[in-house]
DRENDO-1510 file (C-alpha; in Angstrom, 1 decimal, always signed):
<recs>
REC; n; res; u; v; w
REC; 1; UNK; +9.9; -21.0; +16.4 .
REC; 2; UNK; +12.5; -18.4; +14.7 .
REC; 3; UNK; +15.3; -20.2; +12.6 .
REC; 4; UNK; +18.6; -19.2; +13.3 .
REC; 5; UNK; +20.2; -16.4; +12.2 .
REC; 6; UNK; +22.8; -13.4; +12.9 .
REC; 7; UNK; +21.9; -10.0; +13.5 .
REC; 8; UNK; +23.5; -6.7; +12.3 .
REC; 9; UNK; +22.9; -3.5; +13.1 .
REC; 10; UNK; +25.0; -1.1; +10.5 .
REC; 11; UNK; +25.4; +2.8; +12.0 .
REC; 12; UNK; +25.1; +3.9; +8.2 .
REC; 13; UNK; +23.1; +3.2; +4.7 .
REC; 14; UNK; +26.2; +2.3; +2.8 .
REC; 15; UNK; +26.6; -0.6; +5.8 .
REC; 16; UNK; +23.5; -1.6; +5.2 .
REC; 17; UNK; +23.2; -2.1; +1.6 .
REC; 18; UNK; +26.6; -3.7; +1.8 .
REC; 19; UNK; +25.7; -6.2; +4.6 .
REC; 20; UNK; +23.0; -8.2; +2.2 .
REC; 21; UNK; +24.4; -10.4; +0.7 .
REC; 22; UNK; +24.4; -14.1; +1.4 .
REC; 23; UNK; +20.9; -14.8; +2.0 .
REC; 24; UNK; +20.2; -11.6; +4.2 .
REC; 25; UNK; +16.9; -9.5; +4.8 .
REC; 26; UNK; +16.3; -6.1; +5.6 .
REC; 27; UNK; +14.5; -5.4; +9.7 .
REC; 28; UNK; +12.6; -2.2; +9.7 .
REC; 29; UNK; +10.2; -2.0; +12.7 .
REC; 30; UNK; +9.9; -6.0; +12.2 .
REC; 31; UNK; +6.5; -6.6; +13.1 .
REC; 32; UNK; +5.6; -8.5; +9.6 .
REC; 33; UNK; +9.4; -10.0; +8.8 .
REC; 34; UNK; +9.5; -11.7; +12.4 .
REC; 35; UNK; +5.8; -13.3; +11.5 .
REC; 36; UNK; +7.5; -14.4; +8.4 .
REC; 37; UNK; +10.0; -16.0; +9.9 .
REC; 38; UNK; +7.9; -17.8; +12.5 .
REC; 39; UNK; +5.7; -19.1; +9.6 .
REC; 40; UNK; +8.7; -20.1; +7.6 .
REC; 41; UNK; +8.1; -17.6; +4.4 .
REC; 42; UNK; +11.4; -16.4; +5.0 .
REC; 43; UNK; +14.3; -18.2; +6.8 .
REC; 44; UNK; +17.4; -15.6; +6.4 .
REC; 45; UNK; +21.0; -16.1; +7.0 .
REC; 46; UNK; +21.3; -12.7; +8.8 .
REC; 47; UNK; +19.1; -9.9; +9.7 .
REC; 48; UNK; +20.2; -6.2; +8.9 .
REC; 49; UNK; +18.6; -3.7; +11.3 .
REC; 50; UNK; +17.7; -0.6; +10.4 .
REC; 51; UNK; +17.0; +1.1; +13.7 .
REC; 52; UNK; +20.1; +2.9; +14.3 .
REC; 53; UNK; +19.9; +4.4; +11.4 .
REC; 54; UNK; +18.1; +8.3; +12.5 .
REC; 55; UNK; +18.6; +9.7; +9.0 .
REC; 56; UNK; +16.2; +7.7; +7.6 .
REC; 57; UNK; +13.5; +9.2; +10.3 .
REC; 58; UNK; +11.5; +12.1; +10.4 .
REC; 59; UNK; +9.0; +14.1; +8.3 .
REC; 60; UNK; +10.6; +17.6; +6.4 .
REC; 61; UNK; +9.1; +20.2; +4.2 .
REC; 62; UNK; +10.8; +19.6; +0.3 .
REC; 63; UNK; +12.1; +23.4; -0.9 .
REC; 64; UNK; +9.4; +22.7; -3.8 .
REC; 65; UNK; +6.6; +22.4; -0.9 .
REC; 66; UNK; +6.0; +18.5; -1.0 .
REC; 67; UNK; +7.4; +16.6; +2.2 .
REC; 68; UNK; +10.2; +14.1; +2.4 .
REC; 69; UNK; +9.3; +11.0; +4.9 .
REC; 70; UNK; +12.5; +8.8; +6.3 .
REC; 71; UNK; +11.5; +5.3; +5.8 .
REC; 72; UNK; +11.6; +4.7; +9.2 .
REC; 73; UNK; +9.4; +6.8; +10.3 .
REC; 74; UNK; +6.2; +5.0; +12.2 .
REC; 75; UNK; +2.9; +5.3; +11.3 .
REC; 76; UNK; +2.1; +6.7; +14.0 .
REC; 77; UNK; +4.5; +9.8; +13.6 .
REC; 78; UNK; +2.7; +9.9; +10.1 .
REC; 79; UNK; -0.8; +9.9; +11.6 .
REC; 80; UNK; -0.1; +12.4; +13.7 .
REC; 81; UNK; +2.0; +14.5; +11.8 .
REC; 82; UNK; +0.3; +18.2; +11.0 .
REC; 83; UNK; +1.9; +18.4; +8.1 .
REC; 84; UNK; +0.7; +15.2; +6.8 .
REC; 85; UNK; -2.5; +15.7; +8.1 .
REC; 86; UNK; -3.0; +19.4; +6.9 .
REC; 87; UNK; -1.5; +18.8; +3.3 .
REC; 88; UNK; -2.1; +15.5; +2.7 .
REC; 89; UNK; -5.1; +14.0; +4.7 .
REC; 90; UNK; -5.9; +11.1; +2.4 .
REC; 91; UNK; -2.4; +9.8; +3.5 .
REC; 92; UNK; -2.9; +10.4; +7.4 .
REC; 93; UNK; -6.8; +8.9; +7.0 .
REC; 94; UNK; -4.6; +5.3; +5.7 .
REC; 95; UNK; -1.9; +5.4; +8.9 .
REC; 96; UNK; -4.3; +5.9; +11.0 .
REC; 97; UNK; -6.6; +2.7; +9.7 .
REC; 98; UNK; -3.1; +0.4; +9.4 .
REC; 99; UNK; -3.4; -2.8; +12.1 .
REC; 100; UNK; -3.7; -1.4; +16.0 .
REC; 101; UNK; -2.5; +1.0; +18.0 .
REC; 102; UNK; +1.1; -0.9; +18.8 .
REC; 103; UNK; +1.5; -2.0; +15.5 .
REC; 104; UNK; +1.6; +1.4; +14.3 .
REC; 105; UNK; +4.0; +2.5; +17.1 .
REC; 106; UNK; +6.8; +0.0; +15.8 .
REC; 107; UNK; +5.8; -0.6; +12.0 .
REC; 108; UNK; +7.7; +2.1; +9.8 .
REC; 109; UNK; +6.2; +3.7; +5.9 .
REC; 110; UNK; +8.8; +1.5; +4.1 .
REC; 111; UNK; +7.9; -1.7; +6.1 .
REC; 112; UNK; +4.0; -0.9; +5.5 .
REC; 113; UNK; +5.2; -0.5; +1.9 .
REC; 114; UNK; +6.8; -4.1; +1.6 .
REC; 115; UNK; +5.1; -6.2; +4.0 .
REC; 116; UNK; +4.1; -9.6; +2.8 .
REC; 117; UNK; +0.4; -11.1; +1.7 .
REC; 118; UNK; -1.9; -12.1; +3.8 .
REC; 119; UNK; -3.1; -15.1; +2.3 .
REC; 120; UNK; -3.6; -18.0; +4.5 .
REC; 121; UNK; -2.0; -20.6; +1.8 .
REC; 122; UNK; +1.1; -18.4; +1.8 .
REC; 123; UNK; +0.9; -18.1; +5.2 .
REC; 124; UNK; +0.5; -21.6; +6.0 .
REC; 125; UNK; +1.6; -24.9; +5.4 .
REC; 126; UNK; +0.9; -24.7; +1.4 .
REC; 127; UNK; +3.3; -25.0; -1.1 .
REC; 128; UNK; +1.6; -22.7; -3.1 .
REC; 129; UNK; +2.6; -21.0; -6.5 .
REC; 130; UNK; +3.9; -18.0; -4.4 .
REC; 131; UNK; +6.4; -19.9; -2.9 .
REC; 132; UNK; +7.8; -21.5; -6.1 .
REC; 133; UNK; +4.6; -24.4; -6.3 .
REC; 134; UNK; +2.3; -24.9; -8.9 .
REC; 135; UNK; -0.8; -23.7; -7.8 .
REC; 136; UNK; -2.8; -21.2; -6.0 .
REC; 137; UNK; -4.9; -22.7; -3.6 .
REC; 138; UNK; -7.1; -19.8; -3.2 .
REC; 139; UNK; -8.6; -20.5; -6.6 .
REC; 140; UNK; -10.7; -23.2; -5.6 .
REC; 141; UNK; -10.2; -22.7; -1.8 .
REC; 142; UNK; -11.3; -20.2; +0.8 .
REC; 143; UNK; -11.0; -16.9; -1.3 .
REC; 144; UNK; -13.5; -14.7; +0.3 .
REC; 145; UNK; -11.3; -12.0; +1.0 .
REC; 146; UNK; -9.2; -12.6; -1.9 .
REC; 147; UNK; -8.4; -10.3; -5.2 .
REC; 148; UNK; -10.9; -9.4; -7.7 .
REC; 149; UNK; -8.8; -7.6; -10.3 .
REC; 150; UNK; -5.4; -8.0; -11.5 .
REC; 151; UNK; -4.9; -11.7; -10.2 .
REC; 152; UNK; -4.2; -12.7; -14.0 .
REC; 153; UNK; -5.9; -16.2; -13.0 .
REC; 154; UNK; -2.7; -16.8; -11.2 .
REC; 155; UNK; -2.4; -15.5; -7.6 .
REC; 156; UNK; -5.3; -14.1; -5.5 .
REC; 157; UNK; -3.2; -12.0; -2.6 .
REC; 158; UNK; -4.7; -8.9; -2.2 .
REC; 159; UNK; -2.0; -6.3; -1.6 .
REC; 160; UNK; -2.3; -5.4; +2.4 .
REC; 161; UNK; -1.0; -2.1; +2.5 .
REC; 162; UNK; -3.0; +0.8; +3.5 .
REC; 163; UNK; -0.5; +3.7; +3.0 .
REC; 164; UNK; +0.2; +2.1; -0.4 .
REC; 165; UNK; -3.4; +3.0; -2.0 .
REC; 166; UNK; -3.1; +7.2; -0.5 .
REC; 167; UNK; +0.8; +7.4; -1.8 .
REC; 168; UNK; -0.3; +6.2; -5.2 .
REC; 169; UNK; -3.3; +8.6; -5.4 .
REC; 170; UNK; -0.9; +11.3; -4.5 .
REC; 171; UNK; +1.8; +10.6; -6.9 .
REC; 172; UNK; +4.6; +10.2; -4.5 .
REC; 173; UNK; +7.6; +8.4; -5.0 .
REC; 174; UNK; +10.1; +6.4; -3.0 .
REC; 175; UNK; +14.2; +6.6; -3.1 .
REC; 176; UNK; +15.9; +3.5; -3.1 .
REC; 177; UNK; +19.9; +3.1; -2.5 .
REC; 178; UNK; +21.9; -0.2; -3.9 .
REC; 179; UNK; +25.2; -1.3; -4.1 .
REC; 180; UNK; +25.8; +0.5; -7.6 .
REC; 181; UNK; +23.4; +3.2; -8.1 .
REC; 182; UNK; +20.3; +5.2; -6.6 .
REC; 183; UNK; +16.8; +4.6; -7.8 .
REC; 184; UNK; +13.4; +6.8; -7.6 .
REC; 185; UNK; +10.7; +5.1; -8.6 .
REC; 186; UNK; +6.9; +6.1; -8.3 .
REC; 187; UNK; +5.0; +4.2; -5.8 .
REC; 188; UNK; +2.8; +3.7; -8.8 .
REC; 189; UNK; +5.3; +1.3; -10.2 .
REC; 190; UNK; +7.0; -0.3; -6.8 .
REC; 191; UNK; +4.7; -3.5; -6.9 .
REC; 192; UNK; +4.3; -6.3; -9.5 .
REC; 193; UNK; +1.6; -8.2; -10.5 .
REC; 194; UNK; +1.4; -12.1; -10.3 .
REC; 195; UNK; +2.0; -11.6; -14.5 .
REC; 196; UNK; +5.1; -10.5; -14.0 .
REC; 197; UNK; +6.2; -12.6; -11.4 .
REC; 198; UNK; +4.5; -14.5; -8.7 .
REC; 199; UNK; +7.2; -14.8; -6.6 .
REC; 200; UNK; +7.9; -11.1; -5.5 .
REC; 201; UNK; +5.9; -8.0; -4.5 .
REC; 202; UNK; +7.8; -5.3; -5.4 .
REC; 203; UNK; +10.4; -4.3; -8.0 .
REC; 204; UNK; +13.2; -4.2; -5.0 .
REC; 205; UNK; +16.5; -5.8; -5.6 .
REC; 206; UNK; +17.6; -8.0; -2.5 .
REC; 207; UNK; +20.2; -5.5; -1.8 .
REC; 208; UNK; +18.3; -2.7; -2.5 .
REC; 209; UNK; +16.9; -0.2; +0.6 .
REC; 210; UNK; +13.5; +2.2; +0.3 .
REC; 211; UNK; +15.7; +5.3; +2.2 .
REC; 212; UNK; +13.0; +7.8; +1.9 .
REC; 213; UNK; +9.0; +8.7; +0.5 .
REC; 214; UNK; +8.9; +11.9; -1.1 .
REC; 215; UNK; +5.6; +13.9; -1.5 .
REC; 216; UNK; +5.2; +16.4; -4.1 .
REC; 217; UNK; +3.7; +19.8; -3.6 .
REC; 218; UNK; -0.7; +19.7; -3.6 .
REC; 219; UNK; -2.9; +22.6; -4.8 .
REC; 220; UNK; -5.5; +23.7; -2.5 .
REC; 221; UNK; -8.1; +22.2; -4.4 .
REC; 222; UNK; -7.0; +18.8; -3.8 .
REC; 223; UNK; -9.0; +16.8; -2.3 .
REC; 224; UNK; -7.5; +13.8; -0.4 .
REC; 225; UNK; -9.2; +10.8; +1.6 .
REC; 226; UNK; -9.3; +6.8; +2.4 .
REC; 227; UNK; -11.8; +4.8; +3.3 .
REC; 228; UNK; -11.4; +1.3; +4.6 .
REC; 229; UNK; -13.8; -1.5; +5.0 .
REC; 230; UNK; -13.0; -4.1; +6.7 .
REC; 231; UNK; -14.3; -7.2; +9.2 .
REC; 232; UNK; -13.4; -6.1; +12.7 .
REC; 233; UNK; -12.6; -2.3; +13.4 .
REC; 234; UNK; -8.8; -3.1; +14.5 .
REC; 235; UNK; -6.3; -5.6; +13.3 .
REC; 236; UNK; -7.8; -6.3; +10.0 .
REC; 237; UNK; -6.7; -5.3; +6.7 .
REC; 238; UNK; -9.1; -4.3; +4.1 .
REC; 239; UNK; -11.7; -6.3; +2.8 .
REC; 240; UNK; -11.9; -3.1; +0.4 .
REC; 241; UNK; -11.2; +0.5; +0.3 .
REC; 242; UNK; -10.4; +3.6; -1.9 .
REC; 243; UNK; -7.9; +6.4; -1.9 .
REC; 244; UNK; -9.5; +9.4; -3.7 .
REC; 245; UNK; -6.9; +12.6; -4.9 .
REC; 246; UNK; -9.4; +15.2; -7.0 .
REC; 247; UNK; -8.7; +18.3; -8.1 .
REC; 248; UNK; -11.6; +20.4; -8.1 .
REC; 249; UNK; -13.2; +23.6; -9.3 .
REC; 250; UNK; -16.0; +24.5; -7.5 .
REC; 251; UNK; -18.0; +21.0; -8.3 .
REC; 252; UNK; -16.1; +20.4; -11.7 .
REC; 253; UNK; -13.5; +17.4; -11.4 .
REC; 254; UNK; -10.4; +18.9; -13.5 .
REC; 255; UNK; -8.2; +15.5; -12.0 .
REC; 256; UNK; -8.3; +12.6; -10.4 .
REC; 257; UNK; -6.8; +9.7; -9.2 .
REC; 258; UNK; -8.3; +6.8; -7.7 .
REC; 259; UNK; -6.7; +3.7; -6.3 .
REC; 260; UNK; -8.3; +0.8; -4.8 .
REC; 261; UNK; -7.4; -1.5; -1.6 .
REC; 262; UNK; -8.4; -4.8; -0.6 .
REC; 263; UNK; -9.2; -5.4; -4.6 .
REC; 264; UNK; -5.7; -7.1; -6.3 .
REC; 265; UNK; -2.5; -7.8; -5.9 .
REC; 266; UNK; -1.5; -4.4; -6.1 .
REC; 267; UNK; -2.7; -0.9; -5.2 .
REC; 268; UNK; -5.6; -1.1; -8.4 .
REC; 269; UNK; -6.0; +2.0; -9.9 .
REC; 270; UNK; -9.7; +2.4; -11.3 .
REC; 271; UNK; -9.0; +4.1; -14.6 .
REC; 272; UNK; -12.9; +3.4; -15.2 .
REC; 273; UNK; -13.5; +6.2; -12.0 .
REC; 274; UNK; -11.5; +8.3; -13.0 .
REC; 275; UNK; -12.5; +8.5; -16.7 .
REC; 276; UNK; -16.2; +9.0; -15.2 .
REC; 277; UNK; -15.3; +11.7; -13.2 .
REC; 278; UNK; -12.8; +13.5; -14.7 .
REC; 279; UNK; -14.3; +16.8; -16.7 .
REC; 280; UNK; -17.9; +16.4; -15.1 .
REC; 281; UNK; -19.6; +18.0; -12.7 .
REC; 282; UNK; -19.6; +15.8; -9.6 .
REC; 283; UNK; -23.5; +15.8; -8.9 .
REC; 284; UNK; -25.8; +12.4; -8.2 .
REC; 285; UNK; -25.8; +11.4; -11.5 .
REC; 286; UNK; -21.8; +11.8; -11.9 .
REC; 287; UNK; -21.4; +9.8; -8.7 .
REC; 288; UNK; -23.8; +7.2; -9.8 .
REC; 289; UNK; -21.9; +6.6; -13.2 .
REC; 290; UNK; -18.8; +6.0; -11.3 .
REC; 291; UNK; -19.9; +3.9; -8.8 .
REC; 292; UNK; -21.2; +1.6; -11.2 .
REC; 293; UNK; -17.9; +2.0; -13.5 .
REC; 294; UNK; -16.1; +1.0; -9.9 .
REC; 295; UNK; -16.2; -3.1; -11.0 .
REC; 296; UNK; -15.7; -2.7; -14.4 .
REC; 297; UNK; -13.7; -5.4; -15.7 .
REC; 298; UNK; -13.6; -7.3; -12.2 .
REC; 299; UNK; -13.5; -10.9; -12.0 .
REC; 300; UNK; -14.7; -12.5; -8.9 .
REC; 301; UNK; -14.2; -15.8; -7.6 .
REC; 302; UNK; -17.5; -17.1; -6.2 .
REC; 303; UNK; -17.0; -16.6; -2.6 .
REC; 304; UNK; -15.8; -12.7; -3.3 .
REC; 305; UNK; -18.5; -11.6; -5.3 .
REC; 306; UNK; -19.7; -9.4; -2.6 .
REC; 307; UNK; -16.7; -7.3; -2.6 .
REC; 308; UNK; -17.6; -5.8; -5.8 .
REC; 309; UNK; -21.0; -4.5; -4.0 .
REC; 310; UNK; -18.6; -3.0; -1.0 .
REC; 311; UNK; -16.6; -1.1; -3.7 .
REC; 312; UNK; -19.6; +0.4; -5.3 .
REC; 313; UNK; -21.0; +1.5; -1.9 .
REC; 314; UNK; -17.5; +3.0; -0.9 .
REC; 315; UNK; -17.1; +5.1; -4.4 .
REC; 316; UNK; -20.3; +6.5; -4.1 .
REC; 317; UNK; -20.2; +7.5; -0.4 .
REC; 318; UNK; -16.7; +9.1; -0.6 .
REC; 319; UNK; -17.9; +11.1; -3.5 .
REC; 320; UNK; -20.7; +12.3; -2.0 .
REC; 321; UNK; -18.8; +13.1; +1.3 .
REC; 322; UNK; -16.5; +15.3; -1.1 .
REC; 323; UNK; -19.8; +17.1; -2.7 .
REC; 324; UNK; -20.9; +17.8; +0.8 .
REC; 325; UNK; -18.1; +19.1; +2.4 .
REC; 326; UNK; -18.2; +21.6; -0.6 .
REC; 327; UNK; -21.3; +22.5; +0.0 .
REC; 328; UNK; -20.9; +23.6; +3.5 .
</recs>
């Protein structure tokens, strides 16, 4: 049952950073605050509604050549997008693979962006150390689908974003308005690990809003993809996946950036990939160095251990995938 609340729905972006205050939260497309609220994670005061607000929807060419995405754009308008799927097809592979078909009708890029854990202690009736407890239940519970890296022996979640994973890989960046200033900051650095604090996701102020997702400009010999593994082929986040962004020459890997879903707390960036990789040719050999290198550092829990087996399998089919496309 929903607690009671009121509900605002500003006509501008200056209302709406103004109107929370006093215990309020942000409404985007709503499909993961309302299952918050049912499940008592959050229990606002009022709700501030951005869908009147039309300037923060839509998908635009940058003058530099990148494209700017309105917050509130759907998934599905990303999915579909030409643009996105011409310039940027890593990104449009990860809309595409978020929840089902209605979900990505109503959920919005900066909702995807901020949505809440999945974990079934947070979820549920725990008082877990998410939610200002003292433990995480997941340590020595039901942590099958649980994080692998990053967790700092604190908090298991597994960031549930696929849109997050392609944006990092892709160095793009989000604009964020408050009360006093405007903020840019790289999708790279919008979420926090439990190390840092437990007790949020993302470096977001209460009253701050995510207005826009700004691409920057790709080479033609970028190649862009994500691959998601999961239990069920719809309504399932990732048990694991992988956004790949490599700059090629001919085979040779000049760049590359590599960022993993389903693995922590945050979109995990596998500096031991990308060290493989980067300066080699991208042959068998190369692919089997970086598949192994894929779990480096990784510390399961005893009922995840096979994740670390789906990530290897995922590296070294996506990079072969790239090597044959090549080829043809």
């Amino acid at each position: 049952m929903l607690p009671n609340f009121s509900y605002i729905q500003p006509r501008t972006v200056k209302e709406a950073v103004d109107a929370l205050t006093d215990d309020a939260v942000v409404c985007a497309g709503g499909s993961d605050l309302l299952g918050c609220m049912r499940e008592g994670i959050i229990t606002p005061a009022r709700m501030v509604s951005l869908e009147a607000l039309d300037q923060l929807k839509g998908i635009t060419k940058t003058p530099e050549g990148g494209l700017t995405i309105g917050a509130m754009t759907t998934i599905s308008d990303i999915a579909q997008n030409p643009l996105v799927n011409s310039m940027y097809p890593g990104l449009a592979q990860g809309a595409r693979q978020v929840a089902s078909p209605q979900l990505r009708n109503q959920g919005t890029i900066g909702g995807n962006l901020c949505q809440k854990p999945r974990c079934w202690y947070y979820r549920g009736e725990f008082d877990c150390l998410r939610k200002g407890g003292k433990l995480c239940y997941a340590r020595h519970g039901q942590h099958q689908f649980h994080a692998i890296f990053g967790h700092d022996n604190l908090c298991y979640i597994t960031h549930p974003s696929d849109t997050a994973p392609p944006l990092v890989s892709l160095n793009a960046r989000v604009l964020v308005k408050g009360p006093e200033k405007n903020r840019t900051i790289p999708v790279a650095q919008l979420h926090v690990l439990p190390s840092f604090t437990p007790l949020a996701e993302t470096v977001l102020k209460p009253e701050e809003i995510i207005t826009q997702v700004v691409l920057p400009p790709v080479s033609e010999n970028l190649k862009s993809s994500y691959r998601k593994v999961r239990a069920r082929r719809a309504w399932d986040f990732a048990l694991a996946g992988a956004a790949l962004a490599l700059e090629m020459d001919g085979d040779m890997v000049l760049d590359a950036r590599v960022v993993l879903s389903g693995a922590a707390p945050i979109p995990w960036r596998s500096s031991a990939v990308e060290k493989t990789i980067i300066g080699s040719q991208l042959n068998r050999q190369t692919i089997a160095a970086a598949a192994a290198a894929v779990t480096k550092n990784a510390e399961p829990l005893e009922k995840n251990t096979y994740k670390t087996y789906l990530f290897q399998g995922i590296i070294e089919e996506e990079l072969a995938k790239i090597t044959s496309r090549d080829q043809e």
